[in-house]
C-alpha positions as CSV (number, residue, x, y, z in Angstrom):
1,X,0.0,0.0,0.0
2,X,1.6,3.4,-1.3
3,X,1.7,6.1,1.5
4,X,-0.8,8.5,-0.6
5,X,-3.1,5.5,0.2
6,X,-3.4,7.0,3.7
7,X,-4.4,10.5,2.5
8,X,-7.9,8.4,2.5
9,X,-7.7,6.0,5.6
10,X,-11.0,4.4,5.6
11,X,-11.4,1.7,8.5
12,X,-10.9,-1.3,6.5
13,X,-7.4,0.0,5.7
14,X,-7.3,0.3,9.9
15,X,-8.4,-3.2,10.0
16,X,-6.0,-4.0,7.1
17,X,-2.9,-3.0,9.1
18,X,-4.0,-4.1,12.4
19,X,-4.4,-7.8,10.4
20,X,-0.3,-7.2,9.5
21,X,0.6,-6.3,13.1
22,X,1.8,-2.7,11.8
23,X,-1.1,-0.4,13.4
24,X,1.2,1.1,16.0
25,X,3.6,1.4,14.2
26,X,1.9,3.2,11.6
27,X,0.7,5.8,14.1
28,X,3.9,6.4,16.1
29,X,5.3,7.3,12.7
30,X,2.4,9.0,11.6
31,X,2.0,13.2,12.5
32,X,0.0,16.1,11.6
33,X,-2.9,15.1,9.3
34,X,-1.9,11.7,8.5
35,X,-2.5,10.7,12.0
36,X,-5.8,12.4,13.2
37,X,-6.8,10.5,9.8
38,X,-5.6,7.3,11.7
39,X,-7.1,7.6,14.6
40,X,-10.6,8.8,13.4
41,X,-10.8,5.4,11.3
42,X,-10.2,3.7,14.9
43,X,-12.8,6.0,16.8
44,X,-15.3,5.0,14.3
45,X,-14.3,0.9,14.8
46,X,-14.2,1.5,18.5
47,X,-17.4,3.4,18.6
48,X,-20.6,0.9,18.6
49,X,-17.9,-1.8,20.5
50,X,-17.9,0.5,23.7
51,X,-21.0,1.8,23.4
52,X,-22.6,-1.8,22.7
53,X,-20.5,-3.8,24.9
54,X,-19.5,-1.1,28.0
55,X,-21.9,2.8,27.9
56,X,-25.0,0.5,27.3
57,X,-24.5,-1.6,30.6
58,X,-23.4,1.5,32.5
59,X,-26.1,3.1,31.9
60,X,-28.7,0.3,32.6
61,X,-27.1,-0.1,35.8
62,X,-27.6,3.5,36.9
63,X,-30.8,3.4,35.5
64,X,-30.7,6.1,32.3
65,X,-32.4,3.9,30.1
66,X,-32.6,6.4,27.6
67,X,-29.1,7.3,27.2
68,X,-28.8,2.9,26.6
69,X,-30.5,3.5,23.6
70,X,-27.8,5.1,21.3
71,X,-25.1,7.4,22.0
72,X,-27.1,10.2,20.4
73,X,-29.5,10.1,23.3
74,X,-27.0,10.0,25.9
75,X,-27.1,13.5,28.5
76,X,-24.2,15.3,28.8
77,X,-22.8,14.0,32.0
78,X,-23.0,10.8,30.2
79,X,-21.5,11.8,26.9
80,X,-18.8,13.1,28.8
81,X,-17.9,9.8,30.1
82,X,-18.1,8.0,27.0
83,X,-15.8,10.2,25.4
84,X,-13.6,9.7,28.3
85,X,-13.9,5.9,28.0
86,X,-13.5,5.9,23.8
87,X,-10.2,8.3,24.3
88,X,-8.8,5.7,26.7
89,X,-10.2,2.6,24.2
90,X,-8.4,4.6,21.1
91,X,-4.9,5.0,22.6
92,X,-4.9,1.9,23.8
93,X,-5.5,0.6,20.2
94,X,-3.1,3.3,18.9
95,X,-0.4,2.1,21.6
96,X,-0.9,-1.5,21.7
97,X,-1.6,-2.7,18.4
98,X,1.7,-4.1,17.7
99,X,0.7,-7.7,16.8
100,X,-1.5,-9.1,13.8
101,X,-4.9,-8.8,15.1
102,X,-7.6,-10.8,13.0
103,X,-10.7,-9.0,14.4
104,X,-10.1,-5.7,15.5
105,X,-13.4,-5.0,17.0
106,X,-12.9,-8.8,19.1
107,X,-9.5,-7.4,20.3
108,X,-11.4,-4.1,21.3
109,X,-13.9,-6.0,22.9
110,X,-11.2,-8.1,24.8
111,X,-9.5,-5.0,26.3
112,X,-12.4,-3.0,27.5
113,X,-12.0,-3.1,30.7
114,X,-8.3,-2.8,30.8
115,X,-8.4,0.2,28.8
116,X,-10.8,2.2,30.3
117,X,-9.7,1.5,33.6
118,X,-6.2,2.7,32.5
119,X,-8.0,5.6,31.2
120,X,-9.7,6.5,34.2
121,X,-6.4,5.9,36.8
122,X,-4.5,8.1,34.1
123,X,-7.0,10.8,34.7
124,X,-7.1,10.6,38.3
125,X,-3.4,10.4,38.4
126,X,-3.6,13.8,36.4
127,X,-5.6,15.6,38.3
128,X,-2.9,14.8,41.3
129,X,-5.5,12.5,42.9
130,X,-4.8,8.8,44.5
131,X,-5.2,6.2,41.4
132,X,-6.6,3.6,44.1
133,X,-8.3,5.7,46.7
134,X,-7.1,3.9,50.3
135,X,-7.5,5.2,53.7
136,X,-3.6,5.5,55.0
137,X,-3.0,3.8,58.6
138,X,-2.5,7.4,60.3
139,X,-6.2,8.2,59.0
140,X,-7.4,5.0,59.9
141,X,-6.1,5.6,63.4
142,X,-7.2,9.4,64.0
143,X,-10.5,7.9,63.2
144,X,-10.9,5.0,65.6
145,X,-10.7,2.6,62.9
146,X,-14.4,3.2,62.5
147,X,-15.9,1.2,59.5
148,X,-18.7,3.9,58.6
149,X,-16.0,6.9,58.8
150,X,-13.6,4.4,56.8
151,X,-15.9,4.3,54.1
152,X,-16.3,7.7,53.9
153,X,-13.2,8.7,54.0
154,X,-12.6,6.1,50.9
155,X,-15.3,8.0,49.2
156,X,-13.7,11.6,49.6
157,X,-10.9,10.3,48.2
158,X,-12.7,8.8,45.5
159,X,-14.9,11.7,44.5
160,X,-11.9,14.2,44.7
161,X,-10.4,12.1,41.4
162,X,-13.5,11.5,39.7
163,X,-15.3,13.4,36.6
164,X,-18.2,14.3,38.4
165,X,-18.5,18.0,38.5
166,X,-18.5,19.8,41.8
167,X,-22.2,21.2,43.0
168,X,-22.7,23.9,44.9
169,X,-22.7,22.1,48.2
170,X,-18.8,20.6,47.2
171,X,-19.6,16.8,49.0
172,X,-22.4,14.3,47.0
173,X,-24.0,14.6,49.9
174,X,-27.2,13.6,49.2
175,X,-25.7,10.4,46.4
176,X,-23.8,9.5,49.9
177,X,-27.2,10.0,52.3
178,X,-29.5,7.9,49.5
179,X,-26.4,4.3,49.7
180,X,-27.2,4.9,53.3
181,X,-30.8,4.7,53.5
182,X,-31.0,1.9,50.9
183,X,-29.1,-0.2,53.6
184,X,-32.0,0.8,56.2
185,X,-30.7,4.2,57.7
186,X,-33.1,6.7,58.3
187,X,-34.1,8.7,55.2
188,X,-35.4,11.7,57.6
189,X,-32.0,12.2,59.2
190,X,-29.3,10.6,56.7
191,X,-28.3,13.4,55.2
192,X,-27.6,15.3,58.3
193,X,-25.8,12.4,59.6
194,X,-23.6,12.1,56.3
195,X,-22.8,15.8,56.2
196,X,-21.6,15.8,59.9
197,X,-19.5,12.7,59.6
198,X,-18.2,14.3,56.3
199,X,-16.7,17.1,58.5
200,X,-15.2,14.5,61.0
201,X,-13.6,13.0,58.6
202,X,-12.3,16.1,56.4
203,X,-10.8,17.5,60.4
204,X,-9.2,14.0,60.7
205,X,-7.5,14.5,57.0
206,X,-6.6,17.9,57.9
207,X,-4.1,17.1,60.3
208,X,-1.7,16.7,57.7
209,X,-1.9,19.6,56.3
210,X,0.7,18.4,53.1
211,X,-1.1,15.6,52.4
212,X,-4.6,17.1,52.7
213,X,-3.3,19.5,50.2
214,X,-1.9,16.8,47.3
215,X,-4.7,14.4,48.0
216,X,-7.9,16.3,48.4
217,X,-7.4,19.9,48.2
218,X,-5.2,19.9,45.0
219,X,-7.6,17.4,42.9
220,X,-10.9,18.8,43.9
221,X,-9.8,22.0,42.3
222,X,-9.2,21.0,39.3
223,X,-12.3,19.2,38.5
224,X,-15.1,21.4,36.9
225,X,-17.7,23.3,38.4
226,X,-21.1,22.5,37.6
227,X,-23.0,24.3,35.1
228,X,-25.6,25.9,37.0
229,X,-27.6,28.4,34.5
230,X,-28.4,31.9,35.9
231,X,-31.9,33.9,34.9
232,X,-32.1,35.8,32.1
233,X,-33.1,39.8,32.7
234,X,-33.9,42.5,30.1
235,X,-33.7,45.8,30.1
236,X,-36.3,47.1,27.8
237,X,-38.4,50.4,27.6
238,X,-36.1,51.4,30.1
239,X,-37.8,49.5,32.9
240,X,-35.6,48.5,36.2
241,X,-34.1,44.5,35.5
242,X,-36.6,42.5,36.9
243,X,-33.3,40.9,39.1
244,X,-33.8,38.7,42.1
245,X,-34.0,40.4,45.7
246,X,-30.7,38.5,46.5
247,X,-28.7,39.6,43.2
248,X,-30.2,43.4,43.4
249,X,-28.6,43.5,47.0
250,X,-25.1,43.8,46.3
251,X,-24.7,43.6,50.3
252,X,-26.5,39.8,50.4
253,X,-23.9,38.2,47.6
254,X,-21.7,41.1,45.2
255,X,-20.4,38.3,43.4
256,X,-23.4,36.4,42.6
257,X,-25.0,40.2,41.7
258,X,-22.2,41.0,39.3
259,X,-23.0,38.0,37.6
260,X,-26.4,38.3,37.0
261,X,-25.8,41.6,35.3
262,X,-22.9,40.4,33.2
263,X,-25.4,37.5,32.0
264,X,-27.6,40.4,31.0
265,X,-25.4,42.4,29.4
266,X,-23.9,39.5,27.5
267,X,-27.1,38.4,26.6
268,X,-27.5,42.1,24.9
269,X,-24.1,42.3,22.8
270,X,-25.1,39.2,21.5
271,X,-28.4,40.0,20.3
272,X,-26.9,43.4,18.8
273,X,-25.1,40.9,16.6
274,X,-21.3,40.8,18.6
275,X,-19.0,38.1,18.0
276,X,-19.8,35.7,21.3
277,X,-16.7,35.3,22.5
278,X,-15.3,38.7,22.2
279,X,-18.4,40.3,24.2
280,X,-17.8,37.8,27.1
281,X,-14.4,38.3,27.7
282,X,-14.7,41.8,27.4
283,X,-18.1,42.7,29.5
284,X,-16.2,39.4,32.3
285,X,-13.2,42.0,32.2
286,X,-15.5,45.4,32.7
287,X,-18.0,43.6,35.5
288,X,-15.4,42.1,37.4
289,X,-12.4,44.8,37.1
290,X,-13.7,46.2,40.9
291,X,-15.5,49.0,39.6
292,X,-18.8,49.3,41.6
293,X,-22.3,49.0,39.7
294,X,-25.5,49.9,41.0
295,X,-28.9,48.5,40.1
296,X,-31.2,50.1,38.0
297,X,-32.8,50.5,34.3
298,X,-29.3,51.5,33.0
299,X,-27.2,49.1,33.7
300,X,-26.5,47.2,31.2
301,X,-26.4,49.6,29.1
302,X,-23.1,51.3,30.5
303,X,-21.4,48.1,31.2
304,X,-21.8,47.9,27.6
305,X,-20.8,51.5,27.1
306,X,-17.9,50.4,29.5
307,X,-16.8,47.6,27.4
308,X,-16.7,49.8,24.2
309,X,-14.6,52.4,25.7
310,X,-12.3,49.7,26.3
């Protein structure tokens, strides 16, 4: 096969070299072009073999029956960790494919599981989190060597490394309450009970105040924030923006208030036809520069005036 072949690799030519033993090989010489062209031809192999033989039991098992219906209809916290697992699943092919495989998508199938379990301890290990979340013996000890606070503290160290975004309330409180009351503790006071012994445990952990900082502190900022949309407002006829009591008071939350109105005024240099992402960095700059901004029917209107004079 002549290498202007590959300026069109279509899976079957994947499958073709994979059959040889000469699909890593192929890719760790490959660069630029040539090799996003590779390894699209394996995503699309890969695909319906996770999906089909991995995503679809996940999500049967948490109960999403939708999203086991094609990857089309999966949510976003859902898509998310597909693509998560198919990244792991296509560099493992792309890095492991070194001997003459006769069914690609039976070798896929083989590695599942090693793959995107790989995958996930690589991301954990990125985020600076503990690849196999363990309570150490000092913890163990500074908690009594208490099975409940055990398995929370297992937990924290879990969640810290995960993909699951961070809520408003930091701790999966409530995920951790609802295991609890499915093994008969009260539903009334569970959650209570979980957040207080969260705390216990988090003091415990803080007593080294180096490793509380690699191991929980350090991972659980780098995972995402969840996307929690604020309201809309307008500022039309010149009446006052119908804002929350909360966000108009810039004495009950500034922050959250300055927000609000940025959303607004975004929302406005968008609809006057500016470029998206040139209005948001700019009015983000002007709203959160320090300069005090009052309620009222103009508001938006010199934030954007602000942002101009820029």
């Amino acid at each position: 096969m002549a290498d202007n072949d590959f300026l069109r690799t279509s899976p079957d030519e994947i499958r073709l070299l994979a059959s040889r033993g000469e699909l890593a090989e192929r890719v760790g010489a490959a660069a630029g072009d040539e090799r996003r062209r590779l390894r699209a031809s394996v995503f699309e192999i890969a695909q319906p073999v996770v999906f089909w033989n991995l995503t679809r039991a996940l999500e049967l098992k948490r109960g999403h029956y939708r999203c086991a219906t094609a990857v089309h209809r999966l949510e976003d916290q859902c898509l998310d960790r597909f693509h998560d697992d198919m990244d792991a699943v296509v560099a493992d092919v792309l890095r492991n494919a070194r001997v003459p495989i006769t069914s690609l998508e039976g070798w896929i199938r083989g590695r599942l599981t090693h793959a995107t379990v790989d995958g996930y301890r690589r991301r954990r290990s990125e985020r600076g989190a503990l690849q196999r979340p363990r309570v150490p013996r000092w913890l163990a000890t500074a908690l009594g060597e208490n099975p409940v606070l055990l398995a929370l503290a297992v937990d924290i160290l879990d969640f810290v490394g995960t993909d699951t975004a961070v809520g408003p309330d930091t701790w999966p409180i409530a995920r951790w309450a609802e295991r609890r009351v499915a093994t008969g503790a009260d539903a009334a006071t569970a959650p209570r009970v979980v957040a207080r012994e969260t705390e216990v445990v988090l003091s415990a952990m803080r007593r080294r105040p180096g490793w509380y900082a690699d191991y929980v502190e350090r991972p659980l900022g780098r995972k995402r924030p969840l996307a929690i949309p604020l309201p809309r407002f307008s500022s039309e006829n010149g009446a006052e923006l119908p804002v929350d009591l909360a966000l108009r008071q810039q004495e009950s939350d500034p922050m959250l208030w300055r927000a609000a109105l940025a959303v607004a005024a975004i929302d406005s240099g968008i609809a006057d036809g500016e470029v998206p992402e040139a209005v948001v960095a700019a009015v983000v700059s002007v709203v959160f520069d320090g300069e005090p901004w009052s309620a009222g029917p103009d508001a938006v209107d010199r934030i954007l005036a602000a942002v101009t004079a820029r």
